[in-house]
N, C-alpha and C positions, 0 to 999 in steps of 0.2 A: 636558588637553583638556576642554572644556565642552561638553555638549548636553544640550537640552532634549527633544527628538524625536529620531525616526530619523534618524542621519546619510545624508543620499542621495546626495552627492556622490560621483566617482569618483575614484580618484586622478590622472588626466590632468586632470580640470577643477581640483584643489587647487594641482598643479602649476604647469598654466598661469597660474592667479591667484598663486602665487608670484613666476613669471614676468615678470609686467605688472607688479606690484609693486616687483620688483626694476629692472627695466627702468626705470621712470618717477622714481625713487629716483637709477639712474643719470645720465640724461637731465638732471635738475634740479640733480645735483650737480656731475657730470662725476670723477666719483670710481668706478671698479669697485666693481660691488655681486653680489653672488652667493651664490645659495639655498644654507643648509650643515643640515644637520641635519633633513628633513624625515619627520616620524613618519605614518604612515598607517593608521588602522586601521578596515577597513570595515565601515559601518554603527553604528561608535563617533565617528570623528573625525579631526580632523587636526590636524597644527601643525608650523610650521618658521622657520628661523631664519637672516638675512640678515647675510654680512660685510659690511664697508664700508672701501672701501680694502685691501683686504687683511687687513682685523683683523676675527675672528671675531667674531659676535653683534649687532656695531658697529650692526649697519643694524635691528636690532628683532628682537624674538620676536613671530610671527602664532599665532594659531591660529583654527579656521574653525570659528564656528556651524552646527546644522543646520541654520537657516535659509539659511548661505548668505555670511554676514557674515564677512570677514575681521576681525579685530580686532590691535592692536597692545596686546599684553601688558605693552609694557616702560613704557609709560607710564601714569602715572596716573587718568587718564581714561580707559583704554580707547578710545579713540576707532576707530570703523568706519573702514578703507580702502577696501576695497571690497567688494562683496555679488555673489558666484557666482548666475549665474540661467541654467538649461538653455538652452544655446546662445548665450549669451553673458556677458560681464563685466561689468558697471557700474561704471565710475570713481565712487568718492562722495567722497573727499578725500586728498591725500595735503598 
């Protein structure tokens, strides 16, 4: 887990951006996708990890900024998916 500040996320709002994540992942593949491994610890961080198709990890390793930023761990670039903002989600790429 990374953070720079206070983590202030809840664990229902990490969730649900798992969620949306895993959900849009589905949608675009047509392949079961499903949150497996999700760590939680308040006020430090979060991070979890999507099967794909049935095969554990398959779908990426997240873990979430305090700022908010979801981040995909498994790839190189780190690139944002999406960024948690109090009372709602923001799509930024998948």
């Amino acid at each position: 887990m990374t953070h720079t500040t206070t983590f202030n996320w809840t664990e229902q709002e990490v969730v649900n951006a798992a969620h949306v994540i895993a959900n849009r992942i589905m949608i675009e593949s047509k392949k079961l996708v499903e949150i497996t491994d999700l760590t939680y610890v308040e006020g430090e961080g979060a991070d979890f990890d999507l099967s794909y198709d049935g095969i554990p990890y398959e779908g990426g390793s997240y873990y979430v900024e305090a700022n908010g930023d979801v981040i995909n761990a498994a790839l190189p670039e780190k690139p944002c998916y999406y960024t948690i903002k109090k009372g709602n989600l923001d799509i930024l790429r998948y």
